[in-house]
N, CA, C and O atoms as a Maestro MAE file, in Angstrom:
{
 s_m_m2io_version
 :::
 2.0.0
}

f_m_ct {
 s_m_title
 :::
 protein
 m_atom[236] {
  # First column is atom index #
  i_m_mmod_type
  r_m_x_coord
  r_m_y_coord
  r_m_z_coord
  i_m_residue_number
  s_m_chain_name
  s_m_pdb_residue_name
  s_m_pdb_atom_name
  i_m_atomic_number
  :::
  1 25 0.810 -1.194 0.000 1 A "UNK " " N  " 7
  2 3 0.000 0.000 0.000 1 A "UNK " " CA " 6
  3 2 0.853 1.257 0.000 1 A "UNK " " C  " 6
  4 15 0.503 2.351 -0.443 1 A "UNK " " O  " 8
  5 25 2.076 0.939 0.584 2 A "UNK " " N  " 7
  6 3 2.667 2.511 1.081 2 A "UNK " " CA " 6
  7 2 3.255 2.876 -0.481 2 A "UNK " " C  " 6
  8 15 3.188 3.984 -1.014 2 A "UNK " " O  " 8
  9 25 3.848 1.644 -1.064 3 A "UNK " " N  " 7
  10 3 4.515 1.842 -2.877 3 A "UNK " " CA " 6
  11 2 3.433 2.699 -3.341 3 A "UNK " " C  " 6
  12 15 3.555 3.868 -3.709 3 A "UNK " " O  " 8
  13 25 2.417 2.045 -3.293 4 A "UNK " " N  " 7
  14 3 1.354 2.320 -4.408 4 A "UNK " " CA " 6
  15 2 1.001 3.848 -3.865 4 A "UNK " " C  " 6
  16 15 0.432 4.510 -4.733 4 A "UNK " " O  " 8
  17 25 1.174 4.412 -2.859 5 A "UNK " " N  " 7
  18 3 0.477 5.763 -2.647 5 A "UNK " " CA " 6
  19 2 2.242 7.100 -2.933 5 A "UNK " " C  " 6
  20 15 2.429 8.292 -3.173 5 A "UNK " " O  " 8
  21 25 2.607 6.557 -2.830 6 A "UNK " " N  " 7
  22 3 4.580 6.997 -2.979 6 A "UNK " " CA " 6
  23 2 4.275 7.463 -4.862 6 A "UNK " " C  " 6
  24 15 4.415 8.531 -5.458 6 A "UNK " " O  " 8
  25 25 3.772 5.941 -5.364 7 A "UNK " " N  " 7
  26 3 3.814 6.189 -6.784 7 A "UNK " " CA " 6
  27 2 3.231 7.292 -7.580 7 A "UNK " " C  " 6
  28 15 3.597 8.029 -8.496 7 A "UNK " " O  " 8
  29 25 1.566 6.996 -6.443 8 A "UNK " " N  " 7
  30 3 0.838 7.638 -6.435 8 A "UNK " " CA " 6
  31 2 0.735 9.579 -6.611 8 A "UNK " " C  " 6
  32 15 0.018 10.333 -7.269 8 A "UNK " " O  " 8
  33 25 2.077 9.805 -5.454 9 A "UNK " " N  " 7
  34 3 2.717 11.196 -5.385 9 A "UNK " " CA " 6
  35 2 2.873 11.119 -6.347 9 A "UNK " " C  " 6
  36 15 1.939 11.413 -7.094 9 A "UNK " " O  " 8
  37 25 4.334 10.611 -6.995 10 A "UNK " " N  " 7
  38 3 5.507 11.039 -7.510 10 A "UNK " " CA " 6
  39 2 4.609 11.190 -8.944 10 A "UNK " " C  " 6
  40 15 4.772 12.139 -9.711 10 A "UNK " " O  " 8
  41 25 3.936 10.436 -9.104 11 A "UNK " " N  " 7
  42 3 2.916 10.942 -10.526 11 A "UNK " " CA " 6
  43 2 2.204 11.614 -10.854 11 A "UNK " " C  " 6
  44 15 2.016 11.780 -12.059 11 A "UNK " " O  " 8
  45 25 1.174 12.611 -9.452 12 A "UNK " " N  " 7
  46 3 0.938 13.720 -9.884 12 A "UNK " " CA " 6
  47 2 1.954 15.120 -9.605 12 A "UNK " " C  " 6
  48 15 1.743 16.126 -10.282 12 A "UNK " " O  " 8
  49 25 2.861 15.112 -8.757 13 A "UNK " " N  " 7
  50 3 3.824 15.547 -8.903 13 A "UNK " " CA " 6
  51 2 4.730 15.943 -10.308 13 A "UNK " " C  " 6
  52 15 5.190 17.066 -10.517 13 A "UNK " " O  " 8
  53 25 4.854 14.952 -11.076 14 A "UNK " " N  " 7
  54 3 5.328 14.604 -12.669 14 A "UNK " " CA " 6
  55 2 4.352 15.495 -13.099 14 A "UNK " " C  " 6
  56 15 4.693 16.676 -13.021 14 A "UNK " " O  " 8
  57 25 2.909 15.213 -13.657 15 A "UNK " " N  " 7
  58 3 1.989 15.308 -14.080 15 A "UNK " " CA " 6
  59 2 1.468 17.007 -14.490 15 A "UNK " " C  " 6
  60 15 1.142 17.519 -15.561 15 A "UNK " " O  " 8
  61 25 1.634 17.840 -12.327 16 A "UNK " " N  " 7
  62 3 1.762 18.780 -11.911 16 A "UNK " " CA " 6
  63 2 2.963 20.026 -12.956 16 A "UNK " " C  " 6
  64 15 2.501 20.973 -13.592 16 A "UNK " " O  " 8
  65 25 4.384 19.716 -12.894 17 A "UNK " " N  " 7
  66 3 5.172 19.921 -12.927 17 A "UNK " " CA " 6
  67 2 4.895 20.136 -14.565 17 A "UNK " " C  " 6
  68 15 4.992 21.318 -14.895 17 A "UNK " " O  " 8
  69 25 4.624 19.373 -15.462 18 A "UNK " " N  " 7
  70 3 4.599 19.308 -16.615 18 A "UNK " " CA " 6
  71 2 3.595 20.120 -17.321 18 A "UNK " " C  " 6
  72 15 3.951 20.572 -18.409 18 A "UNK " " O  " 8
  73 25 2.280 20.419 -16.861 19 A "UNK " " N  " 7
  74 3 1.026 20.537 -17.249 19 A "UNK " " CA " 6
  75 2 1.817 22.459 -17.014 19 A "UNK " " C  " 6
  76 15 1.767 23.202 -17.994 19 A "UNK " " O  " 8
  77 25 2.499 23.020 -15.592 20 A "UNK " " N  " 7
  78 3 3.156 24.521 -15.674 20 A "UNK " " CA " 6
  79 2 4.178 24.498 -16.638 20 A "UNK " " C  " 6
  80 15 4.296 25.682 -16.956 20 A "UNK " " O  " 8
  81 25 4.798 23.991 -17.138 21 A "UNK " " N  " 7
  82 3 5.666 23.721 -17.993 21 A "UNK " " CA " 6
  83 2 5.088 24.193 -19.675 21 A "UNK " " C  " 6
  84 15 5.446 25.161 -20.346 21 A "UNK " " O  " 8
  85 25 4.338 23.386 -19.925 22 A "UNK " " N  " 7
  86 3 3.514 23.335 -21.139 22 A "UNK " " CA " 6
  87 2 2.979 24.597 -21.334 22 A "UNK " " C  " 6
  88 15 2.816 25.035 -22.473 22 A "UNK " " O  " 8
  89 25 2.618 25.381 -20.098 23 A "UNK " " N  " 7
  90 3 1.812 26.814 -20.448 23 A "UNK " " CA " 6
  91 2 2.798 27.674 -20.479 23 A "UNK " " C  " 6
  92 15 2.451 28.773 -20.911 23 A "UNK " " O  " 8
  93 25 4.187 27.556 -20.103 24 A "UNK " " N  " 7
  94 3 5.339 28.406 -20.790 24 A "UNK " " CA " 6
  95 2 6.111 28.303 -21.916 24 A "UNK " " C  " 6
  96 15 7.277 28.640 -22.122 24 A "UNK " " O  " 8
  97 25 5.012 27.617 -22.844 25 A "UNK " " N  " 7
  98 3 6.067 27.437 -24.523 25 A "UNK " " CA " 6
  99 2 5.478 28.309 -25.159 25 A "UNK " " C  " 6
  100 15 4.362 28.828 -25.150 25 A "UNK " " O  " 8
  101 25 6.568 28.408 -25.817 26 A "UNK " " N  " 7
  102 3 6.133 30.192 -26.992 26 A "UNK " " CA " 6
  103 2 6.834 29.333 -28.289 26 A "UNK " " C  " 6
  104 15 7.914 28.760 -28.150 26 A "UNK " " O  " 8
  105 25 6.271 29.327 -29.233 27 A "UNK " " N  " 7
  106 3 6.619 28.765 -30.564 27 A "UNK " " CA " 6
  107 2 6.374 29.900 -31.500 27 A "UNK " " C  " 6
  108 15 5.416 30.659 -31.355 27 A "UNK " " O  " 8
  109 25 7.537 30.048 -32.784 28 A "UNK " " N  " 7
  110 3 6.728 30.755 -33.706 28 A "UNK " " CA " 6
  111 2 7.801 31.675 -33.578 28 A "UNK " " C  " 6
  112 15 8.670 31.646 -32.706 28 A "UNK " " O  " 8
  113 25 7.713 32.301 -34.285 29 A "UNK " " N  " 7
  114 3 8.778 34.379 -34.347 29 A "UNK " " CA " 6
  115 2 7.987 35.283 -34.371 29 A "UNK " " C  " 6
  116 15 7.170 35.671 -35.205 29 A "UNK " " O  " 8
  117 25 8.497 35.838 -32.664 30 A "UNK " " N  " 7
  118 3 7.812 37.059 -32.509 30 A "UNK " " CA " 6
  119 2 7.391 38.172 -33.627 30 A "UNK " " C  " 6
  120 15 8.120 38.741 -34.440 30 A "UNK " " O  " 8
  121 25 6.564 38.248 -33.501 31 A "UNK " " N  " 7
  122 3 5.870 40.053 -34.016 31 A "UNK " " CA " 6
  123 2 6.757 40.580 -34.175 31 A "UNK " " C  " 6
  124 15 7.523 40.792 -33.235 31 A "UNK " " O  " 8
  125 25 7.025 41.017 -35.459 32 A "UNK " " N  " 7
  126 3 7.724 42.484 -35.650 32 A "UNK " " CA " 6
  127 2 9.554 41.842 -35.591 32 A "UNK " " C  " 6
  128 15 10.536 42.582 -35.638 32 A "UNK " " O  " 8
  129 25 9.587 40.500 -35.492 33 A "UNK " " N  " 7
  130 3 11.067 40.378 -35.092 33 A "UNK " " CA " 6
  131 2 11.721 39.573 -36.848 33 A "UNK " " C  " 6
  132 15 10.819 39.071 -37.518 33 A "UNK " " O  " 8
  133 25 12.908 39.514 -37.347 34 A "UNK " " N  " 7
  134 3 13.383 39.014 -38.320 34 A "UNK " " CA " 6
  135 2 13.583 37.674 -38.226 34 A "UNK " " C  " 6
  136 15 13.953 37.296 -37.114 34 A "UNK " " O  " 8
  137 25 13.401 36.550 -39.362 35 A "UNK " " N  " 7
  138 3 14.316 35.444 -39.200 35 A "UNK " " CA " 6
  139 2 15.369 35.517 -39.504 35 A "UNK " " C  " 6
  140 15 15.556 36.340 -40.399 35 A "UNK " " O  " 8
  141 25 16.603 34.774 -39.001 36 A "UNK " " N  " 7
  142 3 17.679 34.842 -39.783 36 A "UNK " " CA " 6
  143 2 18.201 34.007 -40.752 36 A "UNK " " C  " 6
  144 15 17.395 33.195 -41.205 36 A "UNK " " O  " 8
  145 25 19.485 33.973 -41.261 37 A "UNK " " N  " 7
  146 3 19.846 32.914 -42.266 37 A "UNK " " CA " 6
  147 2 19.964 31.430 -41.611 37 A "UNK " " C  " 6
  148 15 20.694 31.085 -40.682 37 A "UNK " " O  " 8
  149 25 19.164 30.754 -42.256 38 A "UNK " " N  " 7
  150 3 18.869 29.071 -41.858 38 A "UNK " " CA " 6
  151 2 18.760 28.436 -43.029 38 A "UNK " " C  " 6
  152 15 18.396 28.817 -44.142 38 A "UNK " " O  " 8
  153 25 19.283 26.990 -42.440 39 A "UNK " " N  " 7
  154 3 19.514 25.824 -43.699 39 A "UNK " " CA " 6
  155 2 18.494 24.934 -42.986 39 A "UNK " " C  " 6
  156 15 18.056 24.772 -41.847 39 A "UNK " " O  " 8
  157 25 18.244 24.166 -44.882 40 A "UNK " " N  " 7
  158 3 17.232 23.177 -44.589 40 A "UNK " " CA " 6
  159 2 17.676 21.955 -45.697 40 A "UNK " " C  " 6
  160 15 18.681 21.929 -46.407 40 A "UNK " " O  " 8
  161 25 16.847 21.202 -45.621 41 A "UNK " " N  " 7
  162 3 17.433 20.076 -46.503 41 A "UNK " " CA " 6
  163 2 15.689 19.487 -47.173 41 A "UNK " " C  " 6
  164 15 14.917 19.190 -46.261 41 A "UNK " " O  " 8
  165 25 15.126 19.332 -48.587 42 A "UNK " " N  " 7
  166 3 14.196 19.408 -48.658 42 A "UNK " " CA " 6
  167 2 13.812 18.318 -48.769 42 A "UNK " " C  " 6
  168 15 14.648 17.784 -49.498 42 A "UNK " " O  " 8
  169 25 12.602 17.151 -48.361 43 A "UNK " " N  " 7
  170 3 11.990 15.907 -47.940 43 A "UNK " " CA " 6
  171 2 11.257 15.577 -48.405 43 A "UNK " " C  " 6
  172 15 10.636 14.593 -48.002 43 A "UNK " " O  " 8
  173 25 10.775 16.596 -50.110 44 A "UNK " " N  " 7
  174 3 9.056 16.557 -50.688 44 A "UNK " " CA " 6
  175 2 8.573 17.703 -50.626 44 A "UNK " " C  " 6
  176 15 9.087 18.746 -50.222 44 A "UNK " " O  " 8
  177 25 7.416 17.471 -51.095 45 A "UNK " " N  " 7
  178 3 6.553 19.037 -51.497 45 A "UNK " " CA " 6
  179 2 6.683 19.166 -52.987 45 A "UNK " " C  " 6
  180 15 6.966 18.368 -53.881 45 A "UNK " " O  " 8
  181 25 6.349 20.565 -52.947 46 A "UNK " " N  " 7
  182 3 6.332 20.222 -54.692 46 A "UNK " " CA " 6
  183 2 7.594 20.279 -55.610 46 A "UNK " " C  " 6
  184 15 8.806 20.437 -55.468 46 A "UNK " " O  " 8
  185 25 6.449 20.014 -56.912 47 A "UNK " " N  " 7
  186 3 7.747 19.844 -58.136 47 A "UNK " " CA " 6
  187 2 8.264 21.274 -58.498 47 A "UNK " " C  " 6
  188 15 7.582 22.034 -59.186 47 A "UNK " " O  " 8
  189 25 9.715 21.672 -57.921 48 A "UNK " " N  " 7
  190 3 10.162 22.957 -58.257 48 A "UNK " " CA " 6
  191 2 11.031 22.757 -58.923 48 A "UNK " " C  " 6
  192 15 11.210 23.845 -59.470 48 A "UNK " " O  " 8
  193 25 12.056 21.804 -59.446 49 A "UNK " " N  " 7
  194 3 12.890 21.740 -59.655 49 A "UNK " " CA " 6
  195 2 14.490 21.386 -58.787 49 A "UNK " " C  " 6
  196 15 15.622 21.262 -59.255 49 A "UNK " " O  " 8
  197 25 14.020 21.303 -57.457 50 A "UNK " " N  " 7
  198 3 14.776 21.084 -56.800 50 A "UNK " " CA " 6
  199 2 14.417 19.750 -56.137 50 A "UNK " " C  " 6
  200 15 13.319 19.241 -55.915 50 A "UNK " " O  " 8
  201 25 15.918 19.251 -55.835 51 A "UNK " " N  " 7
  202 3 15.725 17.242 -55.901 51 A "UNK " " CA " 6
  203 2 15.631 17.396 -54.522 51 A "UNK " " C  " 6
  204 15 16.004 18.367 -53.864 51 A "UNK " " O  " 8
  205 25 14.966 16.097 -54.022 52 A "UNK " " N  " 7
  206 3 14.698 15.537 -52.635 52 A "UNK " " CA " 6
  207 2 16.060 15.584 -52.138 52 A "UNK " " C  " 6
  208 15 16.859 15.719 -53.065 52 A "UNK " " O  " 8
  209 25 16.533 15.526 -51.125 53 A "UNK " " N  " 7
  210 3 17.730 15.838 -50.083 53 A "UNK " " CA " 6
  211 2 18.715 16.708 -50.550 53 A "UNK " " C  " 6
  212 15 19.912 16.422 -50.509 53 A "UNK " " O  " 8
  213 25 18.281 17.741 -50.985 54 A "UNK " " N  " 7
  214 3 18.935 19.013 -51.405 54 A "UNK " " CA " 6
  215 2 19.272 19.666 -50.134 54 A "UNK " " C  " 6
  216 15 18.456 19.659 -49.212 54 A "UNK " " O  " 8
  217 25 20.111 20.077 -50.054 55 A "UNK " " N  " 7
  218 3 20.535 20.920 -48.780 55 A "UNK " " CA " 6
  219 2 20.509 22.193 -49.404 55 A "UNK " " C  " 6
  220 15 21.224 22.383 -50.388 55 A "UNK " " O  " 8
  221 25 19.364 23.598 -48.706 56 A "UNK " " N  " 7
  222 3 19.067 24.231 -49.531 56 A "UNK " " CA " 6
  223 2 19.042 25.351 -48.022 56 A "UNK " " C  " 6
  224 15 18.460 25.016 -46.989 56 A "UNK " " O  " 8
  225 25 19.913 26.908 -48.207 57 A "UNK " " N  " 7
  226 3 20.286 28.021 -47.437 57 A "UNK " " CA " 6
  227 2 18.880 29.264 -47.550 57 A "UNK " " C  " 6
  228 15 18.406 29.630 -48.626 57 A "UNK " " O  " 8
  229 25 18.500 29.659 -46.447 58 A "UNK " " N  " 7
  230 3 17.843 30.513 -46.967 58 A "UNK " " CA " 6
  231 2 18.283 31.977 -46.391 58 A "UNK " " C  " 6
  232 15 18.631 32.011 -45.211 58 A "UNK " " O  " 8
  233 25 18.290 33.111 -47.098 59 A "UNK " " N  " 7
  234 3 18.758 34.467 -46.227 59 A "UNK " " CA " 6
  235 2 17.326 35.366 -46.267 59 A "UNK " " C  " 6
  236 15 17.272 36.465 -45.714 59 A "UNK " " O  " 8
  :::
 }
 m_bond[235] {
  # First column is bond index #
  i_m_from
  i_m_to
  i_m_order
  :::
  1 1 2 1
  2 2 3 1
  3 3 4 2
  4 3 5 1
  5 5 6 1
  6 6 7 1
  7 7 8 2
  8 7 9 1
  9 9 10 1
  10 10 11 1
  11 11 12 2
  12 11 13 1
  13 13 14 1
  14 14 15 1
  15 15 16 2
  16 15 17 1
  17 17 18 1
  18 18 19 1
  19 19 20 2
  20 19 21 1
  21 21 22 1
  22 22 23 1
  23 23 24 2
  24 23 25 1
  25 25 26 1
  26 26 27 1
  27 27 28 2
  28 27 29 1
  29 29 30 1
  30 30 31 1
  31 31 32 2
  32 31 33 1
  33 33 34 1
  34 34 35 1
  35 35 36 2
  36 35 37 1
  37 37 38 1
  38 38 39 1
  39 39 40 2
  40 39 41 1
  41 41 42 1
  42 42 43 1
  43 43 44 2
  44 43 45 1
  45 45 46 1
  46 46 47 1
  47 47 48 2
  48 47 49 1
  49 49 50 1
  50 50 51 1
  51 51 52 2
  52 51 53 1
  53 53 54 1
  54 54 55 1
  55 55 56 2
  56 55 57 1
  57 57 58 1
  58 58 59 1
  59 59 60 2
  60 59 61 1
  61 61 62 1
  62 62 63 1
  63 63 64 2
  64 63 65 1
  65 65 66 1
  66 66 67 1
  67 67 68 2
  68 67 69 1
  69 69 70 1
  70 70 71 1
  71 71 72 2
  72 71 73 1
  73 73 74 1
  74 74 75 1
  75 75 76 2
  76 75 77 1
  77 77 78 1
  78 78 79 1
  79 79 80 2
  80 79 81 1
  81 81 82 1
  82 82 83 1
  83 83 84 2
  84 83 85 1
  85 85 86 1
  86 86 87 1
  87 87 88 2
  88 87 89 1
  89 89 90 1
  90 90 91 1
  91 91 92 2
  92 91 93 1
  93 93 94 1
  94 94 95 1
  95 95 96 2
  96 95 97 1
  97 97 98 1
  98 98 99 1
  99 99 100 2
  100 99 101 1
  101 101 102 1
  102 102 103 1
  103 103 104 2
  104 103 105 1
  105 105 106 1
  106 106 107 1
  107 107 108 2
  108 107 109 1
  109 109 110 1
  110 110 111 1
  111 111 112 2
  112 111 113 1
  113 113 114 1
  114 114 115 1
  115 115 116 2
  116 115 117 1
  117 117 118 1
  118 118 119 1
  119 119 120 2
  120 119 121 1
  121 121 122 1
  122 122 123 1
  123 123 124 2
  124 123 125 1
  125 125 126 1
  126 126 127 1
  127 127 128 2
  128 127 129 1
  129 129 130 1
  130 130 131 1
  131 131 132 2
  132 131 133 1
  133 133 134 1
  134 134 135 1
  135 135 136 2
  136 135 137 1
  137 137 138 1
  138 138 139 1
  139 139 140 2
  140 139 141 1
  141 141 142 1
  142 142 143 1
  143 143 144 2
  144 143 145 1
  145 145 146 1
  146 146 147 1
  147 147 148 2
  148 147 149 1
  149 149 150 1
  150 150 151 1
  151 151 152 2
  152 151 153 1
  153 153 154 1
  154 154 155 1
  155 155 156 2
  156 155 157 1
  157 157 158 1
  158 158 159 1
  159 159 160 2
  160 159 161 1
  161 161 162 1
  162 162 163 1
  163 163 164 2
  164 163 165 1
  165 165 166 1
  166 166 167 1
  167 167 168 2
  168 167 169 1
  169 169 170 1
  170 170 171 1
  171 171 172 2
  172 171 173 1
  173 173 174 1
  174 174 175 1
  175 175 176 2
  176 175 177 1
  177 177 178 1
  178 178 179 1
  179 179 180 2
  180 179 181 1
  181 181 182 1
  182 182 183 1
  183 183 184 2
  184 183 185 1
  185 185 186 1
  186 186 187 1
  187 187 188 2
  188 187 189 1
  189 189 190 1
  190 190 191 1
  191 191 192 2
  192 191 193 1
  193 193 194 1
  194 194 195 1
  195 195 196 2
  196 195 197 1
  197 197 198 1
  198 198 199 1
  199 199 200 2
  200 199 201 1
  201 201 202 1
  202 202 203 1
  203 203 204 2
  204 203 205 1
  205 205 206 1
  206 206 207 1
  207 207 208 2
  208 207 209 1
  209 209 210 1
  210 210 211 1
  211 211 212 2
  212 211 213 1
  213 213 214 1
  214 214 215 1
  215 215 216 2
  216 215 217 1
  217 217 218 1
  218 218 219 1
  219 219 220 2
  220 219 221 1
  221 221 222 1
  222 222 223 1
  223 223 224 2
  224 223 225 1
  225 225 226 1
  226 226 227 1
  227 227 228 2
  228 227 229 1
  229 229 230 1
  230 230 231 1
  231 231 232 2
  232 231 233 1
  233 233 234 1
  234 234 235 1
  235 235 236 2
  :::
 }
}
């Protein structure tokens, strides 16, 4: 009984911990802010002329 109520904590504890966690993610680029130069490598999408695992720079 004593495991099972221990477990019991430590899982809403976890649970707790995670759920404040989750409400502090910010995804995305701010308003008003620039991206910068980033590489990508392309996986599909359309027919542009450019081949699947292209490693492709953007500025």
């Amino acid at each position: 009984m004593v495991a099972r109520s221990v477990f019991g904590a430590m899982l809403l504890a976890f649970v707790g911990s995670t759920l404040v966690e989750a409400g502090e993610v910010k995804s995305g680029i701010p308003v008003g802010k620039s991206v910068g130069t980033y590489q990508a490598v392309k996986c599909g999408g359309a027919r542009d002329g450019v081949r699947v695992d292209q490693q492709l720079c953007y500025t």
